[in-house]
ROLO-809409 format. One record per residue (C-alpha): x, y, z. Coordinates in steps of 0.02 Angstrom, whole numbers, m for minus. Example, Ala and Ser with C-alpha at 12.3 -4.5 7.8 and 13.67 -1.06 7.14 Angstrom:
% ROLO-809409
[[615 m225 390]]
[[684 m53 357]]
This chain:
% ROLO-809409
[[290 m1879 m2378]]
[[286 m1711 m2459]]
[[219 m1531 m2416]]
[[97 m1456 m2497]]
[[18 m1265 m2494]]
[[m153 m1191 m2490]]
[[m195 m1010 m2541]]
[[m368 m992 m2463]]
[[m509 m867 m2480]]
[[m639 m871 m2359]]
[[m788 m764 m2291]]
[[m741 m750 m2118]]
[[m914 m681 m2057]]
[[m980 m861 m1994]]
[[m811 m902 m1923]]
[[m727 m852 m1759]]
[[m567 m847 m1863]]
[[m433 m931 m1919]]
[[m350 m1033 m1780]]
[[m454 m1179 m1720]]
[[m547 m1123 m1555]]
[[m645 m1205 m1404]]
[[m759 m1054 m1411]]
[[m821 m1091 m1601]]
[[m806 m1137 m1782]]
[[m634 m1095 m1863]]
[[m596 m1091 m2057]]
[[m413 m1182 m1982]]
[[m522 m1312 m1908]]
[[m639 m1348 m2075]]
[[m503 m1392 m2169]]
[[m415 m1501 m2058]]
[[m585 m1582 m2042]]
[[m593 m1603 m2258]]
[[m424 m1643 m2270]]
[[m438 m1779 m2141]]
[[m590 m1851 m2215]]
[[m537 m1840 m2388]]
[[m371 m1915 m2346]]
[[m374 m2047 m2204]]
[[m238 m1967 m2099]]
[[m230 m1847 m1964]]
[[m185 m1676 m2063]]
[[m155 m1514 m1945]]
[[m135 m1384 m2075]]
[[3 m1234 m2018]]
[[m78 m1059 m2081]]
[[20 m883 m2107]]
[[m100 m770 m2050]]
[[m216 m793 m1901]]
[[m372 m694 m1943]]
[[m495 m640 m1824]]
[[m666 m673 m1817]]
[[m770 m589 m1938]]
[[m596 m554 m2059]]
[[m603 m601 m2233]]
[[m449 m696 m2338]]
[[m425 m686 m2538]]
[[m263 m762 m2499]]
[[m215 m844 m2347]]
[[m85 m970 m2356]]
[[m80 m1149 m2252]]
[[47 m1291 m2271]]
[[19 m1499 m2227]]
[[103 m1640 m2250]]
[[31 m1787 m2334]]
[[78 m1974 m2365]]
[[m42 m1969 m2510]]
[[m22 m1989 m2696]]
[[m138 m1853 m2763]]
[[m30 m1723 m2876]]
[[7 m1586 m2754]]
[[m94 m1453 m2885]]
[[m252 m1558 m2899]]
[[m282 m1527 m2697]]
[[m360 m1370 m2733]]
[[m498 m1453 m2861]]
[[m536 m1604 m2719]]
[[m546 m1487 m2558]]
[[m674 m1355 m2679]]
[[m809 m1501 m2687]]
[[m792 m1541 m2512]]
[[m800 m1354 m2436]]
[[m916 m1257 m2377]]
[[m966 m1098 m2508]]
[[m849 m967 m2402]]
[[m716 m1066 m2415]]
[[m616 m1103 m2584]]
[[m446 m1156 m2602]]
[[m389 m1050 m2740]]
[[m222 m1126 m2779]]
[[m107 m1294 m2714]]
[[51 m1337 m2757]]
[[210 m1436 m2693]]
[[337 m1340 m2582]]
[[517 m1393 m2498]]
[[482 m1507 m2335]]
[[549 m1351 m2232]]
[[437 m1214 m2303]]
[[357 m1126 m2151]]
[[220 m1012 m2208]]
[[258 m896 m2054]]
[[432 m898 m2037]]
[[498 m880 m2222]]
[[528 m689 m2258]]
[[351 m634 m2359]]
[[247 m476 m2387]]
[[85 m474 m2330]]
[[m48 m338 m2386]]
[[m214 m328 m2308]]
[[m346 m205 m2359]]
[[m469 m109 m2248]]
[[m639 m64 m2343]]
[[m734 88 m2275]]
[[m916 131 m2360]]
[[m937 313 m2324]]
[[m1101 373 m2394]]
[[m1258 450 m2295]]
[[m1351 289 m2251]]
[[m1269 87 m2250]]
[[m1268 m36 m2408]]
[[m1352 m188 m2353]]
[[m1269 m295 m2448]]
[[m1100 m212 m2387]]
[[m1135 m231 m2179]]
[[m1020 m382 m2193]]
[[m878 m336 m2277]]
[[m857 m152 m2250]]
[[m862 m33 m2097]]
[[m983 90 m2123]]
[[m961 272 m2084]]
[[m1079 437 m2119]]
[[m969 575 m2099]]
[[m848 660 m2196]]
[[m656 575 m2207]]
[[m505 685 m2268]]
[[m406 563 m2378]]
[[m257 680 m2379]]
[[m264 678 m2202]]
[[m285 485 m2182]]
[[m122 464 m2311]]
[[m21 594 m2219]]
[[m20 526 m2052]]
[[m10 346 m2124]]
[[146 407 m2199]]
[[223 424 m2009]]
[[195 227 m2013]]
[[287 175 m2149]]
[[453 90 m2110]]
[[541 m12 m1980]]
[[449 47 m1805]]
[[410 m15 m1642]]
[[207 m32 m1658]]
[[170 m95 m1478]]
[[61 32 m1472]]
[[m31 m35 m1624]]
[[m63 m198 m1557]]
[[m183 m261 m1425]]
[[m134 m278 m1255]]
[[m169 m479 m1248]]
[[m17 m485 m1373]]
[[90 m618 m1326]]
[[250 m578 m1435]]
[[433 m536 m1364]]
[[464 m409 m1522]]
[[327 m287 m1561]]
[[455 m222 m1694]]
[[371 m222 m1890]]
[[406 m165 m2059]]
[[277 m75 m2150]]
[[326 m50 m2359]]
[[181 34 m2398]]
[[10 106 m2330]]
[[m116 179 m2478]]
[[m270 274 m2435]]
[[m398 288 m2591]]
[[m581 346 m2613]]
[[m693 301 m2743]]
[[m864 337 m2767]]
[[m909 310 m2610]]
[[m775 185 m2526]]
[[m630 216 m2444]]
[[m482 80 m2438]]
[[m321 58 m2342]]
[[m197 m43 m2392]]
[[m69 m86 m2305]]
[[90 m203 m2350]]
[[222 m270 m2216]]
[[346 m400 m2181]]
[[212 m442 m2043]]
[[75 m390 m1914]]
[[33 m397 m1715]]
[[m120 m465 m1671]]
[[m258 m315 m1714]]
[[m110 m206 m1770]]
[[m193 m182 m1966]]
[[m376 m140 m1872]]
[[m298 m13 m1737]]
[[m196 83 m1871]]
[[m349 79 m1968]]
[[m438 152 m1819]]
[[m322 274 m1790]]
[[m312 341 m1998]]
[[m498 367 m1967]]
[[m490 473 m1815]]
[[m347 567 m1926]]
[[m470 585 m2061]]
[[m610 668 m1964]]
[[m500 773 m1883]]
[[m511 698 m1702]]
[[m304 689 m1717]]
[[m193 789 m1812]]
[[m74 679 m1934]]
[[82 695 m1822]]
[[m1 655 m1670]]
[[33 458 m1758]]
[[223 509 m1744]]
[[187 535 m1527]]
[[95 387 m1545]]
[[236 276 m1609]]
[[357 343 m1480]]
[[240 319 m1338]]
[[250 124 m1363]]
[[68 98 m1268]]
[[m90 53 m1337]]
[[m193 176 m1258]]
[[m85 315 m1351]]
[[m152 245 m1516]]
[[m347 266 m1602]]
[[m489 135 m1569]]
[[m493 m41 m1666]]
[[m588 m23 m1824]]
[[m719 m167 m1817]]
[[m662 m340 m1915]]
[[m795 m346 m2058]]
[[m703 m203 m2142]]
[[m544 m308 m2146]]
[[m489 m438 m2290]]
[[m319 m517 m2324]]
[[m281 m501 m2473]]
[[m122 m588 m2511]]
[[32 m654 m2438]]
[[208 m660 m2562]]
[[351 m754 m2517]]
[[529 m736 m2596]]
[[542 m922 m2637]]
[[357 m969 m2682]]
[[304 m1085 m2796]]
């Protein structure tokens, strides 16, 4: 028996996210299905990062164990001919039988794409959040400056979270335009459900002025959602990686 992980980069817009659902199609549940098939055995893959629907991955990590004999780094080339287009198994590789991707200490960075021009892209409506008016970057990066460090964020999460500890560490949060796109990126030792979306939200409202940048520092303190800005929509969201200290 051995363990092997998955970094995997998916287009999340036909999905209704990661984690396998009554309600719909998950990416969690395609694999399984692949791997499964492809294997003989009963594989239940254990991902890091449980995307919503309509969130993007360049780099979502999964674990499974397998009784199988097939080199742990070839997995990647025998899943690609068996998945769908929007989803590819970018790397595979062998890991220690106790490797958790959600419990080992890691840094994950997510990305949130804004297109702010006069009219949409077409060809962006799926993977961007579109917005007309003006943003003030320095704004945006001055109250996302209140966020970085060790906080409480419970009022950055939705309400339906079902966590005992709402308390996060945020390294780093960049806010950059160019041309005409605006991206936040934001780095932690993890995230509450909607937590990367709501901050997202709330740097937007910053940078049209609807909030001053230290209203995020009342916001913190308050510890309730409603105190917080509006949860940007999912297409504007990707993951974009997740590190861990011991990888392979």
């Amino acid at each position: 028996m051995k363990r092997v992980m998955l970094t995997i980069a998916y287009d999340g817009t036909n999905y209704c996210g990661w984690q396998t659902q009554k309600n719909g199609l998950a990416v969690e549940e395609v694999i399984n299905n692949t791997l499964s098939e492809m294997l003989g055995e009963d594989i239940c893959v254990i991902g890091a990062s449980r995307t919503d629907a309509g969130v993007h991955a360049m780099g979502n990590v999964a674990v499974f164990d397998t009784d199988s004999r097939i080199p742990a780094d070839k997995f990647s080339y025998a899943l690609n001919q068996r998945l769908p287009d929007d989803i590819v198994v970018q790397s595979s590789c062998q890991v220690d039988a106790g490797f958790h991707p959600r419990h080992c200490n890691s840094t994950k960075t997510y990305e949130y794409k804004i297109l702010n021009r006069r009219f949409p892209l077409p060809t962006e409506r799926l993977y961007s959040h579109f917005l007309y008016y003006d943003l003030n970057i320095k704004k945006m990066q001055d109250a996302a400056d209140y966020l970085v460090g060790t906080h409480d964020f419970k009022s950055f999460c939705s309400v339906n979270t079902q966590v005992k500890d709402t308390i996060r560490t945020i390294f780093s949060i960049n806010v950059e335009k160019s041309d005409e796109t605006v991206k936040i990126r934001v780095s932690g030792n993890g995230f509450l459900y909607n937590m990367v979306r709501i901050i997202s939200g709330t740097l937007i409202q910053a940078g049209t002025g609807q909030i001053n940048p230290e209203d995020v520092k009342i916001m913190l303190e308050a510890k309730d959602r409603n105190a917080a800005g509006p949860t940007a929509p999912a297409r504007g969201l990707t993951l974009v990686g997740i590190k861990y200290q011991n990888n392979c």
